[in-house]
MARKELUM-847458 format. One record per residue: residue number from 1; residue in three letters; x, y, z of N, C-alpha, C in turn. Coordinates in nm, 3 decimals, m for minus. Layout:
REM residues N
<site><pos>NUM</pos><code>ALA</code><n_px>X</n_px><n_py>Y</n_py><n_pz>Z</n_pz><ca_px>X</ca_px><ca_py>Y</ca_py><ca_pz>Z</ca_pz><c_px>X</c_px><c_py>Y</c_py><c_pz>Z</c_pz></site>
...
***
This chain:
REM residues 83
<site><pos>1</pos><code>UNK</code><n_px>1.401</n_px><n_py>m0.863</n_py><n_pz>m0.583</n_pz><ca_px>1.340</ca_px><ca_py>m0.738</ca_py><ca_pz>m0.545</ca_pz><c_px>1.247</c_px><c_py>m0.766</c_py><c_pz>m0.429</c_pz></site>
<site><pos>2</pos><code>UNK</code><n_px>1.232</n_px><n_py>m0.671</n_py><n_pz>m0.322</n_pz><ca_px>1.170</ca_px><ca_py>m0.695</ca_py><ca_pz>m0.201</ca_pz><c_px>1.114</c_px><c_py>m0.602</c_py><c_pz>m0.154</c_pz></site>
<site><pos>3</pos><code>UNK</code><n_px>1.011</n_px><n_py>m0.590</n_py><n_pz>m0.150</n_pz><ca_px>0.881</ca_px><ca_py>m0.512</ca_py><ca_pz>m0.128</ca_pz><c_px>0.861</c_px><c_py>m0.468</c_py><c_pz>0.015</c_pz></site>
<site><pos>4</pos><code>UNK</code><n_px>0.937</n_px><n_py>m0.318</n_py><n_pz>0.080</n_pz><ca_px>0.929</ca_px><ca_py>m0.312</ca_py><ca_pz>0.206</ca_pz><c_px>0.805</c_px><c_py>m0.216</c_py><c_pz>0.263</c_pz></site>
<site><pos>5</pos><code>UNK</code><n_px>0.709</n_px><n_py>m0.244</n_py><n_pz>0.309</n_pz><ca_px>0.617</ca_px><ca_py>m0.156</ca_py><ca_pz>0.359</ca_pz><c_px>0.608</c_px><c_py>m0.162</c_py><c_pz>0.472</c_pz></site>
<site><pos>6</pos><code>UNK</code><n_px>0.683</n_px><n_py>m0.048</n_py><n_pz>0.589</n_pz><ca_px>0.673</ca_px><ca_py>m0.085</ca_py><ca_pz>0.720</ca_pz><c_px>0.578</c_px><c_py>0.041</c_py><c_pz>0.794</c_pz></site>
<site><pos>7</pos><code>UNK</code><n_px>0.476</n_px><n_py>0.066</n_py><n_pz>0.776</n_pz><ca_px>0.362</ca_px><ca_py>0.118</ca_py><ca_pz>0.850</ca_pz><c_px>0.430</c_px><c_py>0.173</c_py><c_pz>0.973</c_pz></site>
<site><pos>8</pos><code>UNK</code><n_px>0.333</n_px><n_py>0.279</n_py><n_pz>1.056</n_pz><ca_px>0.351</ca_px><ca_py>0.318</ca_py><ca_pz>1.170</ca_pz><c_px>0.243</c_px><c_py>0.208</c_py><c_pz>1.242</c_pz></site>
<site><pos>9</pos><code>UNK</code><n_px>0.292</n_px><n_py>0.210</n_py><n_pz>1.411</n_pz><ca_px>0.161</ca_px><ca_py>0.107</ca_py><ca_pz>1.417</ca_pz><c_px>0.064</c_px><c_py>0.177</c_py><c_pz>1.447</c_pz></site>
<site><pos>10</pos><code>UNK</code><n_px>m0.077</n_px><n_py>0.127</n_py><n_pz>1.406</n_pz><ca_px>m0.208</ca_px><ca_py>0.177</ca_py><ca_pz>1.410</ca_pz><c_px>m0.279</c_px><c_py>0.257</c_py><c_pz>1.518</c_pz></site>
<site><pos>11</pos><code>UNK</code><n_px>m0.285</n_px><n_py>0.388</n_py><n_pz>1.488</n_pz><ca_px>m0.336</ca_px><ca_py>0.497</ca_py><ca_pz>1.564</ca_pz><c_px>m0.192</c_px><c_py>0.562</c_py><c_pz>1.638</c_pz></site>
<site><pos>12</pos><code>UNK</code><n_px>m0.093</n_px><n_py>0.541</n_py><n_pz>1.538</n_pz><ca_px>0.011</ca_px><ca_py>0.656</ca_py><ca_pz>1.632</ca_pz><c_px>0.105</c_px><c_py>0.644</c_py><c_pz>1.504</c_pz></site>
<site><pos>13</pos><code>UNK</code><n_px>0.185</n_px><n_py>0.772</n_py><n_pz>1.501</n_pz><ca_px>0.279</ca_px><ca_py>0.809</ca_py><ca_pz>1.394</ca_pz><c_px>0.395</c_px><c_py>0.750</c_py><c_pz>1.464</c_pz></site>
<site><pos>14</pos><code>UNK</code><n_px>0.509</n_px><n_py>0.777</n_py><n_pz>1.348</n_pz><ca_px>0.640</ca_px><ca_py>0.743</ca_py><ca_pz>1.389</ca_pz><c_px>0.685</c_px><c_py>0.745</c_py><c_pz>1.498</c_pz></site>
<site><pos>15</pos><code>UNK</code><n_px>0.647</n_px><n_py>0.898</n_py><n_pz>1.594</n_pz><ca_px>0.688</ca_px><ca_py>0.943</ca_py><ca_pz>1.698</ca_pz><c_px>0.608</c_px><c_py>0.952</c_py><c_pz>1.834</c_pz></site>
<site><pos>16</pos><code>UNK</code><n_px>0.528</n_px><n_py>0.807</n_py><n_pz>1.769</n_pz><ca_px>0.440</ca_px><ca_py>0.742</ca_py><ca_pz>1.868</ca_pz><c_px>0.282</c_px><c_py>0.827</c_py><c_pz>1.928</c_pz></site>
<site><pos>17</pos><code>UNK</code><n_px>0.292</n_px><n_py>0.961</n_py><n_pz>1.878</n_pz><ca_px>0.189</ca_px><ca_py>1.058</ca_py><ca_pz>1.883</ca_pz><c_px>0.074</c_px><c_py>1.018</c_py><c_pz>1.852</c_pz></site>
<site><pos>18</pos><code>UNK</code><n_px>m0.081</n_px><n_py>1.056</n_py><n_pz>1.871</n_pz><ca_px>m0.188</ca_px><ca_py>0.977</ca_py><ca_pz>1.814</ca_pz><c_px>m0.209</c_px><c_py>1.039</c_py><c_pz>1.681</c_pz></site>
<site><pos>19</pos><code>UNK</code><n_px>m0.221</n_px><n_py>0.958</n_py><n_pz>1.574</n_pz><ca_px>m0.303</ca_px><ca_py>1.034</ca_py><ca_pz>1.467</ca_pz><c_px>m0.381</c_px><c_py>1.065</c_py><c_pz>1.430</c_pz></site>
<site><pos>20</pos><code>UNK</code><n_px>m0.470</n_px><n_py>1.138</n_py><n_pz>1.326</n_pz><ca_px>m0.616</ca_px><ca_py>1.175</ca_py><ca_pz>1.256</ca_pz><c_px>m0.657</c_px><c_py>1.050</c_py><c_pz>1.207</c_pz></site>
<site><pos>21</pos><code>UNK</code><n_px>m0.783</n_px><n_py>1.050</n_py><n_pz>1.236</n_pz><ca_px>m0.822</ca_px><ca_py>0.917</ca_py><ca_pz>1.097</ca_pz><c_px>m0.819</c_px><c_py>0.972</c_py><c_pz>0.974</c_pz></site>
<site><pos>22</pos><code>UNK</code><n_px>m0.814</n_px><n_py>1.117</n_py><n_pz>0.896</n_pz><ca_px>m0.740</ca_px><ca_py>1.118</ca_py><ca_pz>0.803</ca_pz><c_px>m0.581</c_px><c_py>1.131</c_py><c_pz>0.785</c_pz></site>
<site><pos>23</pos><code>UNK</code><n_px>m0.523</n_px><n_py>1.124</n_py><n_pz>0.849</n_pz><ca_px>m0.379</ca_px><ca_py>1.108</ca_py><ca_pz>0.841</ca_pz><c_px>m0.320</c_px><c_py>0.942</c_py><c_pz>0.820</c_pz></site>
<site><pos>24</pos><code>UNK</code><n_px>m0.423</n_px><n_py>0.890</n_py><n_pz>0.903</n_pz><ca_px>m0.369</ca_px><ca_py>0.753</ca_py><ca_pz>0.877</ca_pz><c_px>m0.422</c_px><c_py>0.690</c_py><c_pz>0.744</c_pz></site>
<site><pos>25</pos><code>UNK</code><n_px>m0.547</n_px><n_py>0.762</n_py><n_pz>0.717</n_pz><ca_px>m0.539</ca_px><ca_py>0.755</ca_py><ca_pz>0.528</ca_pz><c_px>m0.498</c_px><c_py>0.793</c_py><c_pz>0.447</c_pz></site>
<site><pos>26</pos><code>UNK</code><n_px>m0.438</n_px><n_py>0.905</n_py><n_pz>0.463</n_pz><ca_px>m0.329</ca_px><ca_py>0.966</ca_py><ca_pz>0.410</ca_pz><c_px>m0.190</c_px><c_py>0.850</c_py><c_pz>0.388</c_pz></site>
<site><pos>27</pos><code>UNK</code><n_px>m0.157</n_px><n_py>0.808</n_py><n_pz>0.513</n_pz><ca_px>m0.015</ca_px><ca_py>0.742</ca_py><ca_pz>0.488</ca_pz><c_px>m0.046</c_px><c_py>0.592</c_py><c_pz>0.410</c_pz></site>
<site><pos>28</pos><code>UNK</code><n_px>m0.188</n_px><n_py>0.519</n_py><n_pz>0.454</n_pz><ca_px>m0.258</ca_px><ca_py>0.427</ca_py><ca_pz>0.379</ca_pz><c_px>m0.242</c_px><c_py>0.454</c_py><c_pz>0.247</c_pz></site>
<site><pos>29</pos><code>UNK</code><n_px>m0.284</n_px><n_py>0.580</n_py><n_pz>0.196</n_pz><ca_px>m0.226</ca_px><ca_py>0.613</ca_py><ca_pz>0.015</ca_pz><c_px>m0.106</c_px><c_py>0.646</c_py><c_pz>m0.024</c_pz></site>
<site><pos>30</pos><code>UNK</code><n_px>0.009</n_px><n_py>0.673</n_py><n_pz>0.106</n_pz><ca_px>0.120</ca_px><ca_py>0.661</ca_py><ca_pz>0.039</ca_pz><c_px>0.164</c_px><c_py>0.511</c_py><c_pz>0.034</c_pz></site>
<site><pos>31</pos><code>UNK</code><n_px>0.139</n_px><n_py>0.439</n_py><n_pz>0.106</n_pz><ca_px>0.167</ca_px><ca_py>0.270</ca_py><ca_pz>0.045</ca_pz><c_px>0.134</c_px><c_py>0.212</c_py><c_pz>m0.057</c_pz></site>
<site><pos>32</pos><code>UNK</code><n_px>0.046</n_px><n_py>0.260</n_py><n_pz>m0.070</n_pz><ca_px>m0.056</ca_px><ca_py>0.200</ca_py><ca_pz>m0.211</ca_pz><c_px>0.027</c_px><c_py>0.269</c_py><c_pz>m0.341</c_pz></site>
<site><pos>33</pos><code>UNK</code><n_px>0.025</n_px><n_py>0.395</n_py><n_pz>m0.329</n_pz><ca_px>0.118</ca_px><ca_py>0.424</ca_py><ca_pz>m0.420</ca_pz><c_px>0.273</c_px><c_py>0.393</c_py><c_pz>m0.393</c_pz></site>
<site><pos>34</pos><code>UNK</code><n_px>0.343</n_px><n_py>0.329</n_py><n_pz>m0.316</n_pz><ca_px>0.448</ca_px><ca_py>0.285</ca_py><ca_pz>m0.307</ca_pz><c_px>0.463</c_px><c_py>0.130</c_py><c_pz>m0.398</c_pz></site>
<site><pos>35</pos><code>UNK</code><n_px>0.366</n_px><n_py>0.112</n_py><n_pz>m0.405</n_pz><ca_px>0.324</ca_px><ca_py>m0.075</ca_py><ca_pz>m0.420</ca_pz><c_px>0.342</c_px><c_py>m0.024</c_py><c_pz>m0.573</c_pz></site>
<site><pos>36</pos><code>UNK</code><n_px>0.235</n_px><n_py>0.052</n_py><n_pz>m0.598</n_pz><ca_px>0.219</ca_px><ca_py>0.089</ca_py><ca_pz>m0.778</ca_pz><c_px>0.341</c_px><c_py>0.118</c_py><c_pz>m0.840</c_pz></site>
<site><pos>37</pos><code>UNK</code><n_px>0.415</n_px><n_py>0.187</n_py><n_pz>m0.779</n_pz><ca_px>0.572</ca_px><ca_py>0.245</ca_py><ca_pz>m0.788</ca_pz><c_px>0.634</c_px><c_py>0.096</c_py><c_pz>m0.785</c_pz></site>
<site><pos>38</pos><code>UNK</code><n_px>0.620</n_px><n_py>0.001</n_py><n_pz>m0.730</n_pz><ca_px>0.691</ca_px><ca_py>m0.097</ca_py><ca_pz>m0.730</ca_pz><c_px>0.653</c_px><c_py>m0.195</c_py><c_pz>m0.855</c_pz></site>
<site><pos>39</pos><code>UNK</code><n_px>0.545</n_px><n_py>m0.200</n_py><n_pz>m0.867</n_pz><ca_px>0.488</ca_px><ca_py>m0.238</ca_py><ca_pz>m0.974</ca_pz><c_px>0.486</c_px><c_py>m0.208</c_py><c_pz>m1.137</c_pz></site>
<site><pos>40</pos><code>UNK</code><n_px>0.542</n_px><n_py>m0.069</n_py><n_pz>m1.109</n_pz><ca_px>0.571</ca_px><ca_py>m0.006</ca_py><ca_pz>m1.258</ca_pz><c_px>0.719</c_px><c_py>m0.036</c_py><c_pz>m1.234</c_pz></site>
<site><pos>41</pos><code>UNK</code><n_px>0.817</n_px><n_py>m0.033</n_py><n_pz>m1.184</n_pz><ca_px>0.928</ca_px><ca_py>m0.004</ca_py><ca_pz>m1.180</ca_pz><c_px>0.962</c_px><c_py>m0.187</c_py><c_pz>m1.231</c_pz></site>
<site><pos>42</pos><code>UNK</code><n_px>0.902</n_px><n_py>m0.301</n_py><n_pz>m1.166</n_pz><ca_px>0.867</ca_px><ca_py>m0.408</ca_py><ca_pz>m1.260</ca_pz><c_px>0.857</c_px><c_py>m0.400</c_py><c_pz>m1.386</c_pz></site>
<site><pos>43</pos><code>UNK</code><n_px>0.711</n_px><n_py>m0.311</n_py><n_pz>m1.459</n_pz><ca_px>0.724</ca_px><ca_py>m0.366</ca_py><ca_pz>m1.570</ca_pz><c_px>0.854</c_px><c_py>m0.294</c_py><c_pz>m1.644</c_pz></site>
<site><pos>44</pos><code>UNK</code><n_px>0.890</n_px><n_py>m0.200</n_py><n_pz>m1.605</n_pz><ca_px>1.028</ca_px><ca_py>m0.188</ca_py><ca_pz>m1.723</ca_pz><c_px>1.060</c_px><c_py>m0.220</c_py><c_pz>m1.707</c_pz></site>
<site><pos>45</pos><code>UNK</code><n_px>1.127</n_px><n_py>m0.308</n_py><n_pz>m1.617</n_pz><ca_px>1.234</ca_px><ca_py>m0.446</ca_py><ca_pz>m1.569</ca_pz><c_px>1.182</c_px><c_py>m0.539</c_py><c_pz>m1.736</c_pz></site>
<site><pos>46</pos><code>UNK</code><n_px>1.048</n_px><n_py>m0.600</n_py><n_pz>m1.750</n_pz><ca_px>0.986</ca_px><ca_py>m0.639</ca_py><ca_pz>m1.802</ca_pz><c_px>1.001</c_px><c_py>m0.599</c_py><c_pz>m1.982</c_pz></site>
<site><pos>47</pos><code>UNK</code><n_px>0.992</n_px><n_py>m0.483</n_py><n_pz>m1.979</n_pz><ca_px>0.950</ca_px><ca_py>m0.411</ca_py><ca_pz>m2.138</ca_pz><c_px>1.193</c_px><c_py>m0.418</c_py><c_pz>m2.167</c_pz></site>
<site><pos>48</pos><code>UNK</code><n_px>1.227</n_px><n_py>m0.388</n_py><n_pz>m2.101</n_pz><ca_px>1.362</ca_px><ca_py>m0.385</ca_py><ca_pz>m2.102</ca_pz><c_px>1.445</c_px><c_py>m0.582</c_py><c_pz>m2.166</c_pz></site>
<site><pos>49</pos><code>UNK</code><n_px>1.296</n_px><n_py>m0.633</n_py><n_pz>m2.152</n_pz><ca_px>1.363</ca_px><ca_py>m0.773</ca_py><ca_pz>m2.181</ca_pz><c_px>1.427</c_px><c_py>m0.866</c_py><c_pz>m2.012</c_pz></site>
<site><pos>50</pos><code>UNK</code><n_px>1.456</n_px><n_py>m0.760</n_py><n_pz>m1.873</n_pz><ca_px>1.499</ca_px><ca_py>m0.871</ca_py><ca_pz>m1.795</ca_pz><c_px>1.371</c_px><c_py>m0.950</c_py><c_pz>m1.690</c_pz></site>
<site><pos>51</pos><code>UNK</code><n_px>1.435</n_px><n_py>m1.016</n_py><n_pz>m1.625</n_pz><ca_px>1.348</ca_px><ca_py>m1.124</ca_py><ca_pz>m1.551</ca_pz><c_px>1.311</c_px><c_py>m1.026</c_py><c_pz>m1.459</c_pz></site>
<site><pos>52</pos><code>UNK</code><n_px>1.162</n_px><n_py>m1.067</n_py><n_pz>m1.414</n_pz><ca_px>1.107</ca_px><ca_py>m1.050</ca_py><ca_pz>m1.274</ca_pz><c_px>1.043</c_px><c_py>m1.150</c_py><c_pz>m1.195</c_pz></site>
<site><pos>53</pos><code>UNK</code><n_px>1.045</n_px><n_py>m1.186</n_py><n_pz>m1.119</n_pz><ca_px>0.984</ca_px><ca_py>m1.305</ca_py><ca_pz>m1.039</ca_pz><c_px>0.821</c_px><c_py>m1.294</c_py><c_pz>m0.989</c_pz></site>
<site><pos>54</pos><code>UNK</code><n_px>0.767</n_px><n_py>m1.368</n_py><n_pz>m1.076</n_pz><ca_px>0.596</ca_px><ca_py>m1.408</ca_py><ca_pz>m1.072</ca_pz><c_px>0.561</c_px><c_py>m1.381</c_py><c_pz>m0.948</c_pz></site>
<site><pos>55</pos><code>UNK</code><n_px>0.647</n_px><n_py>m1.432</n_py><n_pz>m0.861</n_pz><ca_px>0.593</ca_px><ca_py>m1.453</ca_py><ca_pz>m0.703</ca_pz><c_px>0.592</c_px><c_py>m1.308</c_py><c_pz>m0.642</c_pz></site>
<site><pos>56</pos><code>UNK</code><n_px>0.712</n_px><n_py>m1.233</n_py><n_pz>m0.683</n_pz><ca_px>0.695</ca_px><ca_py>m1.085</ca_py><ca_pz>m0.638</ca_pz><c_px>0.562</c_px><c_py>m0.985</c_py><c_pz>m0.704</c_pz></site>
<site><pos>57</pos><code>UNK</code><n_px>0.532</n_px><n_py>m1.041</n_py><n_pz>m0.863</n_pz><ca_px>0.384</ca_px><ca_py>m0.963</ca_py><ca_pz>m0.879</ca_pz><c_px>0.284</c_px><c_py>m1.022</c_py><c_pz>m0.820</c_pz></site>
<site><pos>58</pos><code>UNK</code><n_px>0.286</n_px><n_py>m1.131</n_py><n_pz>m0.792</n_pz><ca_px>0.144</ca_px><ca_py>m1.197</ca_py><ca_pz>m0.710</ca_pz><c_px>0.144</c_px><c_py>m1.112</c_py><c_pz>m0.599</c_pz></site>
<site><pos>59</pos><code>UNK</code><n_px>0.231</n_px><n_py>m1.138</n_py><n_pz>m0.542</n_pz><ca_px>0.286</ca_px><ca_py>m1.073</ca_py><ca_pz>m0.387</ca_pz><c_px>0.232</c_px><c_py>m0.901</c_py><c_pz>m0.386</c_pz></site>
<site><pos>60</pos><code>UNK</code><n_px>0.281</n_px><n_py>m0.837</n_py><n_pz>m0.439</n_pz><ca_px>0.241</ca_px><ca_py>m0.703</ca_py><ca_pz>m0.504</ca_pz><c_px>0.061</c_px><c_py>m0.693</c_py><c_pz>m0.490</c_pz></site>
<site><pos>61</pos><code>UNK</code><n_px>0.029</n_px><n_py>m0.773</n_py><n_pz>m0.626</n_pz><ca_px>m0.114</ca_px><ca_py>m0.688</ca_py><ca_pz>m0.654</ca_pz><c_px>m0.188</c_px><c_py>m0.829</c_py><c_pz>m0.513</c_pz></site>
<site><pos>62</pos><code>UNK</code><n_px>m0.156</n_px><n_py>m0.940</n_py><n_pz>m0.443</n_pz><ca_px>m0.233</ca_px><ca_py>m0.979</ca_py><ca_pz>m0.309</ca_pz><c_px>m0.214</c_px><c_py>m0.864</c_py><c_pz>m0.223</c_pz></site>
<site><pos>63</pos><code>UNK</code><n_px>m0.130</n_px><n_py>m0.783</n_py><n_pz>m0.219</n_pz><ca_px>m0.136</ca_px><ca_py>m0.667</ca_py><ca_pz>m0.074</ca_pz><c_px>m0.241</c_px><c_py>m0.583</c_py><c_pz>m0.161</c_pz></site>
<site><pos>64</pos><code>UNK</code><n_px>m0.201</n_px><n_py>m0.527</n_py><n_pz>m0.296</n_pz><ca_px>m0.282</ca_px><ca_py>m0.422</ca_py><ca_pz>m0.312</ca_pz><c_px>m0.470</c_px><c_py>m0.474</c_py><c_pz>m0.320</c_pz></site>
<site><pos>65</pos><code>UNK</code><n_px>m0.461</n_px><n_py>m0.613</n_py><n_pz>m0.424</n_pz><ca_px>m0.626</ca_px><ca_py>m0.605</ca_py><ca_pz>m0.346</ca_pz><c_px>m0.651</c_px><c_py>m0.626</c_py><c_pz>m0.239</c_pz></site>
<site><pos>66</pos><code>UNK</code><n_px>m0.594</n_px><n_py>m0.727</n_py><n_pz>m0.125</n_pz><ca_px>m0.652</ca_px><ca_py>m0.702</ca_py><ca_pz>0.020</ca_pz><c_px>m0.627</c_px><c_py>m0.585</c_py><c_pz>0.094</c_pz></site>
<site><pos>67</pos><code>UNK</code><n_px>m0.488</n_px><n_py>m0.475</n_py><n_pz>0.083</n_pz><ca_px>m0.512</ca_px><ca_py>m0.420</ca_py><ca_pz>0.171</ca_pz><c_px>m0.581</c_px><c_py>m0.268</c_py><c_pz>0.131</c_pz></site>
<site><pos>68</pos><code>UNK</code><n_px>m0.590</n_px><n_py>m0.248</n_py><n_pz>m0.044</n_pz><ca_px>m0.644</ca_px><ca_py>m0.116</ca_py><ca_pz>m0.090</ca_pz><c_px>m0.758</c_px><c_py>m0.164</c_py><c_pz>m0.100</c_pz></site>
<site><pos>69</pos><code>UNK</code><n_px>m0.835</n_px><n_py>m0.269</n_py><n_pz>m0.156</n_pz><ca_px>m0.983</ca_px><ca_py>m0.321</ca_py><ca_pz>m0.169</ca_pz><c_px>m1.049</c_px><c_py>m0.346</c_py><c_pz>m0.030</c_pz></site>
<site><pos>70</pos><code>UNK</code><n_px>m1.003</n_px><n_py>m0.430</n_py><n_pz>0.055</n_pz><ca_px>m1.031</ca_px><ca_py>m0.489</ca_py><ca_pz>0.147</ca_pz><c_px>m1.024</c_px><c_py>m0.393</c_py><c_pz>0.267</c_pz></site>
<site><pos>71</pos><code>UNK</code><n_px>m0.901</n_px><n_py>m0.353</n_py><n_pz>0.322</n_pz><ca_px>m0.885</ca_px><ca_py>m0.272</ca_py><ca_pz>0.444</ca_pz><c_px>m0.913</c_px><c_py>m0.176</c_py><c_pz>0.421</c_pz></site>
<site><pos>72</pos><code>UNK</code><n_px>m0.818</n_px><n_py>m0.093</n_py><n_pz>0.300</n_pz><ca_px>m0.839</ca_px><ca_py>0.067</ca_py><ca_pz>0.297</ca_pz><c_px>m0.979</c_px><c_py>0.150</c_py><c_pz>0.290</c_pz></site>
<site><pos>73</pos><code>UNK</code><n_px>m1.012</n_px><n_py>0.058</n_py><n_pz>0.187</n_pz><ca_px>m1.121</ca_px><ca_py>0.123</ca_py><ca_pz>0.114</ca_pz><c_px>m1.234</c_px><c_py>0.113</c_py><c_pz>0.218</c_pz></site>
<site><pos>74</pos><code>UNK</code><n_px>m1.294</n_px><n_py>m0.047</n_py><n_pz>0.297</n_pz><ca_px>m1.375</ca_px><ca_py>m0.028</ca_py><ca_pz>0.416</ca_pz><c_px>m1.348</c_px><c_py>0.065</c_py><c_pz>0.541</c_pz></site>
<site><pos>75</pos><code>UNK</code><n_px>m1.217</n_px><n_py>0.094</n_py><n_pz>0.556</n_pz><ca_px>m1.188</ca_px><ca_py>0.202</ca_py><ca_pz>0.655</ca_pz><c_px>m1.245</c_px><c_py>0.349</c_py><c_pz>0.584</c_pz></site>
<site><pos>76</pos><code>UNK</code><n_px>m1.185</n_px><n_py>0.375</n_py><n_pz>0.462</n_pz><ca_px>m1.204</ca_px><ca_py>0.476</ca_py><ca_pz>0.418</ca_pz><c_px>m1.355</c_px><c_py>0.544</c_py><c_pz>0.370</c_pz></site>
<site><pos>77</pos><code>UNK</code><n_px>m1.433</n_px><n_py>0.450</n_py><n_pz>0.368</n_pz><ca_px>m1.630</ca_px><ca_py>0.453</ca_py><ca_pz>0.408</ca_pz><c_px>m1.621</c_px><c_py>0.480</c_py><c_pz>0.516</c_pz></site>
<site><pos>78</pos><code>UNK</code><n_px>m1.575</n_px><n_py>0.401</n_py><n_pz>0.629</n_pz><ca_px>m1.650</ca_px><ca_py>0.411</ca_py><ca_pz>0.711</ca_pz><c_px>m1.612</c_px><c_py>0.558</c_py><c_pz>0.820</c_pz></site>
<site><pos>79</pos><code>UNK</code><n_px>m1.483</n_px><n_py>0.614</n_py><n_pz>0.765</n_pz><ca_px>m1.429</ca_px><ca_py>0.750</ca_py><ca_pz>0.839</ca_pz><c_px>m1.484</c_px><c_py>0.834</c_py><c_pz>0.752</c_pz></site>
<site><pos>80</pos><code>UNK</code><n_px>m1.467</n_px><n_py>0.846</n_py><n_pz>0.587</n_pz><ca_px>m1.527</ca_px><ca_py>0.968</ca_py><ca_pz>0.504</ca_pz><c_px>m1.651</c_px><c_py>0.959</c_py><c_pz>0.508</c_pz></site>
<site><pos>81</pos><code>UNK</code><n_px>m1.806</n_px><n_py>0.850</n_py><n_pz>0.559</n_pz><ca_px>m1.912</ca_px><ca_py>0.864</ca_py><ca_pz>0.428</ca_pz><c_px>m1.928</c_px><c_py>0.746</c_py><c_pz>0.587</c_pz></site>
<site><pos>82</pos><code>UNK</code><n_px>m1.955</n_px><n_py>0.814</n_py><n_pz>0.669</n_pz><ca_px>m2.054</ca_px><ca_py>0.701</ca_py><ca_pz>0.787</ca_pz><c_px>m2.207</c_px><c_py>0.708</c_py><c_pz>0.772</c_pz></site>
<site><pos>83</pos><code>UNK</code><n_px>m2.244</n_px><n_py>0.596</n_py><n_pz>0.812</n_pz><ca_px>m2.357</ca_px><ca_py>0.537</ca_py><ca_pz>0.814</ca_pz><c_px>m2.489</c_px><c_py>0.654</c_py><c_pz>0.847</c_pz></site>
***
């Protein structure tokens, strides 16, 4: 199983347009919930009795704490709730 999260690149949508800084947190929470989705869809792999590979949940919850703890969440202070 392989975990694809391919982002727009930063400060422009698909169609290369500039975005909102809430839009780009917006799509920031659809990854995060893409990850969780990947993560549940694991454990019934799991509760079903078949294999899942350790390295793919490490892999999983390392993006979700660095990039929902770490990136999102300091972006998301510092655009909702500035100084």
């Amino acid at each position: 199983m392989s975990l694809q999260l391919n982002p727009a690149p930063s400060g422009s949508d698909e169609s290369g347009e500039e975005m909102k800084s809430t839009d780009c947190l917006m799509l920031e929470h659809k990854l995060i919930l893409r990850a969780l989705d990947v993560l549940d869809a694991m454990r019934d792999l799991v509760e079903q009795g078949r294999d899942v590979e350790p390295a793919d949940v490490e892999k999983i919850v390392g993006f979700l704490r660095w990039f929902g703890d770490e990136h999102h969440q300091a972006k998301e202070e510092s655009i909702l709730f500035p100084a």
